[in-house]
N, C-alpha and C positions, 0 to 999 in steps of 0.2 A: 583117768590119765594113765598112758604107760609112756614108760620114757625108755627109748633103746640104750642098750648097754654098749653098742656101737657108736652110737650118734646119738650123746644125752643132749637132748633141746633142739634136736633137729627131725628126732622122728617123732613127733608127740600126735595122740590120738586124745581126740575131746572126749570121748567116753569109751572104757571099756566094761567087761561083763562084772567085773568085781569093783567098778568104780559107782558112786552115785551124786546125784546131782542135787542139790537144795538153794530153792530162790537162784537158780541160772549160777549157781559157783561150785563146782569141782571140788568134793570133801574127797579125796581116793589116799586115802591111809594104809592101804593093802600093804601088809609084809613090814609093817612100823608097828613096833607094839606102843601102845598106850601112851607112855612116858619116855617116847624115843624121839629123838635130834630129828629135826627135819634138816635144821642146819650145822653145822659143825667147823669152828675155823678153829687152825694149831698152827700155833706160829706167827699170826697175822702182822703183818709189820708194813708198813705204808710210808710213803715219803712224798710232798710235794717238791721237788729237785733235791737241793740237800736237809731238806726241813723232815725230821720224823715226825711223822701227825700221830701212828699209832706201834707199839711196841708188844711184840708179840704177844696178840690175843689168842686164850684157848678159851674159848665157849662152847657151848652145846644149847641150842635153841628148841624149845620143844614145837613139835608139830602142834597145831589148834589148838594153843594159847595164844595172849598176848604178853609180848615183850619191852616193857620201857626200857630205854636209854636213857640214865640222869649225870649231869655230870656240870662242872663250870665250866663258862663260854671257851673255848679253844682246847677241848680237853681230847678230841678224836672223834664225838659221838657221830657226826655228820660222815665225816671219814669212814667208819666201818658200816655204814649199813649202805653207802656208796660202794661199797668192795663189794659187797654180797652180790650187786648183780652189774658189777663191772662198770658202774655209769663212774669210779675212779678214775679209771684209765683215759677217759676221754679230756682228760685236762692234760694241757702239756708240759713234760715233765714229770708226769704225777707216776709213779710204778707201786709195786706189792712184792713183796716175798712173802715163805709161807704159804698155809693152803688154806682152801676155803670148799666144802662138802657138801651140796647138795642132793639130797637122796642119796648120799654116796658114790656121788658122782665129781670130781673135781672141778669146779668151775672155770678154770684159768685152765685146762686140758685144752690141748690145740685144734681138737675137733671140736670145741665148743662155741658155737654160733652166739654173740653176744646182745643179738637181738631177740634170738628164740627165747636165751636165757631172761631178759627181760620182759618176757612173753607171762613167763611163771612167775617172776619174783618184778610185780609192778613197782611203782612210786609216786606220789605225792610228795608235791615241795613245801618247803614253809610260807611262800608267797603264793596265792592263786594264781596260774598260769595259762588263763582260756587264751585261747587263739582269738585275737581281737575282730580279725576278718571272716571268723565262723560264724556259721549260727549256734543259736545252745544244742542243738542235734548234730549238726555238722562236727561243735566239739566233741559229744559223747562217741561218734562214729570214729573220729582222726586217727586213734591208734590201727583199727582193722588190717587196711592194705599194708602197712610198714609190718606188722605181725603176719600175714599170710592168711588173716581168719576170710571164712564165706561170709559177704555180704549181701546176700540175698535177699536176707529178712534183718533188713535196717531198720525198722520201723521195731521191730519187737528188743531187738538188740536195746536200741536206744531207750528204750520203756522200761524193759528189765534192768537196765544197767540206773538208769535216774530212780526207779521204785528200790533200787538196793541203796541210795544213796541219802534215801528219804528225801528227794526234789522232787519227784513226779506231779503232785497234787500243784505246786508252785510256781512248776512251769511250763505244763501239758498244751497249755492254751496258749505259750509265748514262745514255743518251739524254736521258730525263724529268725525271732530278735539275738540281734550278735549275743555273743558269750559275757562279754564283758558289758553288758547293758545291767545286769543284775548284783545284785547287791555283792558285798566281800565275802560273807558268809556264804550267800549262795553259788560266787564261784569256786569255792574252795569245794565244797560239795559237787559244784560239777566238776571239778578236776578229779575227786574219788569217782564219779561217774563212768568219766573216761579210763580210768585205772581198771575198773573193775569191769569194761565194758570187754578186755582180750581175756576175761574169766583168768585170773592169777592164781597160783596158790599161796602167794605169800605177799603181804603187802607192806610196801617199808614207807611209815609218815614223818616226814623229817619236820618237827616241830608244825603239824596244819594249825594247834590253834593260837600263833603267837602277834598274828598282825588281825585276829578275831576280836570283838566285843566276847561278854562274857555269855549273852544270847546265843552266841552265832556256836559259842566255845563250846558249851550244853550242847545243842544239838549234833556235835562234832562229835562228844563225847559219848552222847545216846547210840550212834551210826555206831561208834566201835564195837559197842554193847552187841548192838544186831550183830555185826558182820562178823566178833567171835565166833558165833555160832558156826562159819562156814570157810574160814579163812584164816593162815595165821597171819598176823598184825604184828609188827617190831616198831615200835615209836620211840623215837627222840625229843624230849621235853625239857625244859626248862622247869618245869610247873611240879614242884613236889607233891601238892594235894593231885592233879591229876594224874600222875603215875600211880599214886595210891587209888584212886577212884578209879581208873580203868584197865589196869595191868594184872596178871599173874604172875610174874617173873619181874626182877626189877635187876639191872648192871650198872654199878657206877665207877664210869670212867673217870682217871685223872691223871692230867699230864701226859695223856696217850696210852698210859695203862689201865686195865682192868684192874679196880680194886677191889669189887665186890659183886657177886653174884651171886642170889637165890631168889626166893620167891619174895611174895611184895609186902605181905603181913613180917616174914623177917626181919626183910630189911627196914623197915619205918621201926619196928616197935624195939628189937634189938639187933644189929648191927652188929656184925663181930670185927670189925675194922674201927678203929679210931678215928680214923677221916671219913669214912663215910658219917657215923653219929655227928662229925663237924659241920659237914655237910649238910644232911639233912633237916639239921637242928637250925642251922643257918649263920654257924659261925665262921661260915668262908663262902665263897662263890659267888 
């Protein structure tokens, strides 16, 4: 992937000489050392009309890890990884101050196309969301035209995006059956389908396993496992053993602030905040 420095998310190229590909997702790190921010917000502060939801966030996200979001109900966490790729703004009323850094690239910059940007930095909701009037292929295709991707080869698109999703086997044979014909588990898996079908490099899961059985929850958890490998991952949970089971990095927000940030063995085992140890331990929230 290169991203022009004139038009970030509007000139993107699917592969360059120093980029490489694995399982059909875009790993291009070039010019990022190791333990460097892919994303970076200073300042972050959010409001729906006169309500602050979030109160300036400084973070630093690292590229290919995974990131939990933990925090109690109404605390911002939904709110800030809505910032990251602008899907904020589309509520009315809703604004941001402060910045938000992409490759080092400002995302709120006025050349910046908020679809491109959602091009790279996909989403999953907490509810499954297929298109009830699609087929399960039709859903994994639906992002393409709105992103500007070649459709040429729909057929492999749809294959590679369900085998990254671990549905392939599941559903190979039931293609054409609507979307929402298949179980909860399995639509939530096709909505990571579709996310990962405009190849992202960052993918933000706003609570997938909270309306899951704990079957469906596992293999939700397993996918993350995989798709570390190839992508970075910000998730917002409710579920303190699964941030600990699937995270590198753990934030706990509260009250719209960032209380607490490091990695995920830190934060469970010693906390240097007093409300997060409250928290976690489960003496609030």
């Amino acid at each position: 992937m290169s991203i022009s420095n004139e038009h970030p998310y509007m000139s993107v190229t699917a592969a360059s000489n120093d980029a490489h590909t694995e399982n059909g997702i875009r790993r291009d790190y070039t010019g990022l050392r190791e333990d460097a921010a892919l994303i970076k917000t200073a300042g972050l502060t959010a409001w729906f009309g006169s309500m602050q939801a979030l109160k300036g966030i400084d973070i630093n996200i690292a590229a290919g890890k995974v990131t939990a979001i933990i925090g109690p109900s109404g605390c911002g966490k939904s709110t800030f990884i809505r910032c990251l790729n602008r899907m904020h703004e589309v509520v009315p009323g809703a604004r941001v101050e402060g910045s938000i850094f992409y490759r080092e690239h400002n995302v709120y910059a006025p050349n910046v196309n908020p679809v491109m940007l959602r091009r790279q930095i996909g989403m999953v909701f907490q509810k499954p969301n297929p298109f009830p009037m699609m087929s399960i292929k039709e859903n994994v295709l639906a992002g393409l035209p709105l992103q500007g991707k070649n459709t040429t080869n729909r057929d492999e698109i749809a294959e590679r995006a369900l085998r990254q999703a671990a549905l392939w086997d599941e559903v190979k044979d039931v293609l054409d059956k609507p979307g929402s014909s298949i179980s909860g588990g399995q639509q939530q898996r096709l909505c990571i389908a579709r996310a990962l079908a405009i190849e992202p490099e960052i993918l933000l899961m706003d609570e997938p396993c909270s309306a899951l059985d704990p079957i469906a929850t596992a293999k939700i958890e397993d996918l993350i496992h995989t798709l570390r490998q190839t992508i970075t991952i910000i998730i917002v949970t409710h579920n303190m053993q699964q941030a600990a089971r699937v995270s590198d990095y753990t934030a706990f927000f509260y009250m719209g602030e960032l209380v607490e940030y490091s990695d995920t063995d830190t934060m469970f085992r010693a906390p240097h905040n007093s409300r997060t140890e409250d928290y976690i331990t489960g003496r609030f929230g």
